[in-house]
C-alpha positions as CSV (number, residue, x, y, z in Angstrom):
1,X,-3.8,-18.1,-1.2
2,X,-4.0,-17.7,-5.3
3,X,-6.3,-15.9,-7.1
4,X,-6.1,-15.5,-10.9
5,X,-2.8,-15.4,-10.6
6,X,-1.7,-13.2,-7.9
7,X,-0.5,-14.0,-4.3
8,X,-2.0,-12.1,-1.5
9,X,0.9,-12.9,1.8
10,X,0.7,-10.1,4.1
11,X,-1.7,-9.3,6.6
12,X,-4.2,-6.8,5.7
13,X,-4.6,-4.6,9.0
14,X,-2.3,-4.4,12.5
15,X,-4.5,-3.0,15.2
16,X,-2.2,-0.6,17.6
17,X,-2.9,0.5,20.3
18,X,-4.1,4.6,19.8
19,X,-1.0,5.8,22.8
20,X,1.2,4.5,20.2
21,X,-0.6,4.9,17.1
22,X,1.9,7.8,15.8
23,X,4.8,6.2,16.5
24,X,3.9,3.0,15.0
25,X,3.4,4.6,11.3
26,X,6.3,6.7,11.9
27,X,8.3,3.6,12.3
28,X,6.8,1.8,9.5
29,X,6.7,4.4,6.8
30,X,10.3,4.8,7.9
31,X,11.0,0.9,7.4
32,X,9.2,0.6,4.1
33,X,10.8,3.8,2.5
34,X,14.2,2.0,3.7
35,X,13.1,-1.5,1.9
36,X,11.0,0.2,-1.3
37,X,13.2,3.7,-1.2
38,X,11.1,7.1,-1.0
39,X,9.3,6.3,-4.7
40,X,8.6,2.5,-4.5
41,X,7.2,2.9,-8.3
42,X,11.0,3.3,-9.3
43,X,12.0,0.0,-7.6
44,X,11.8,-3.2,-9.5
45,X,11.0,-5.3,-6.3
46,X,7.7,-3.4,-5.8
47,X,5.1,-5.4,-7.0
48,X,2.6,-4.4,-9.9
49,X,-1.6,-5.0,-9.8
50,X,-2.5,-7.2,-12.5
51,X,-3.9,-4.6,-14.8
52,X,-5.0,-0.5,-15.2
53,X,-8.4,-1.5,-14.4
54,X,-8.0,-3.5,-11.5
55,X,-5.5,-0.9,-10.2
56,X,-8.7,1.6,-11.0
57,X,-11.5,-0.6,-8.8
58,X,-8.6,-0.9,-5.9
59,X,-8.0,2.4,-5.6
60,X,-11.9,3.4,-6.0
61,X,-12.1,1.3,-2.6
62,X,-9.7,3.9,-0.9
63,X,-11.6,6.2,1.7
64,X,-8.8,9.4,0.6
65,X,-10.4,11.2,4.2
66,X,-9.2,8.0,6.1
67,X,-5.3,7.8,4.1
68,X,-2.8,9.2,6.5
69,X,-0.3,7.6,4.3
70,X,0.0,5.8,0.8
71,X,-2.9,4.8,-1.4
72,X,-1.3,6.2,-4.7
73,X,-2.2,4.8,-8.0
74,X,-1.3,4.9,-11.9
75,X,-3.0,2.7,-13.6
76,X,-1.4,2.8,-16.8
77,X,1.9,1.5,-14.7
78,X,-0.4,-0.9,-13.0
79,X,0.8,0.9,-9.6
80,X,-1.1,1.0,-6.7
81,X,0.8,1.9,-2.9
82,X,-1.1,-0.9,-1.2
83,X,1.1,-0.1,1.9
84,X,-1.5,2.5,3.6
85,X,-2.4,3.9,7.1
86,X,-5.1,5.0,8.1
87,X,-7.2,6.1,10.6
């Protein structure tokens, strides 16, 4: 699906079971660091958000008390870690 632009492809949740909950983002914090590297904003196959103020209203969305994991943003690099977990 397009919207001004951009391509939105990935699911937006997984629900897991709780009696696996902690190894389930232990695995998958370990598999995106191996396919984005331990700073995704330094690799050039990490997408960007359109623009500083749409990286701003994304990341104004964030509950921070819920992040476990990700939810970083700079939007003057038009950076956002939309890869988070939470509770």
């Amino acid at each position: 699906m397009a919207w001004g632009g951009q391509w939105c492809t990935s699911p937006g949740y997984a629900y897991v079971h709780e009696s696996v909950a902690e190894k389930f983002v232990a695995e998958a914090k370990s598999a995106l660091i191996a396919l984005y590297g331990k700073d995704p904003r330094n690799n050039p196959d990490y997408s960007r958000v359109i623009n500083a103020r749409e990286v701003s209203r994304l990341a104004a969305l964030l509950d921070q008390a819920k992040v476990i994991a990700g939810g970083k943003s700079d939007p003057d690099a038009s950076y956002l870690i939309r890869h988070l977990f939470t509770r």
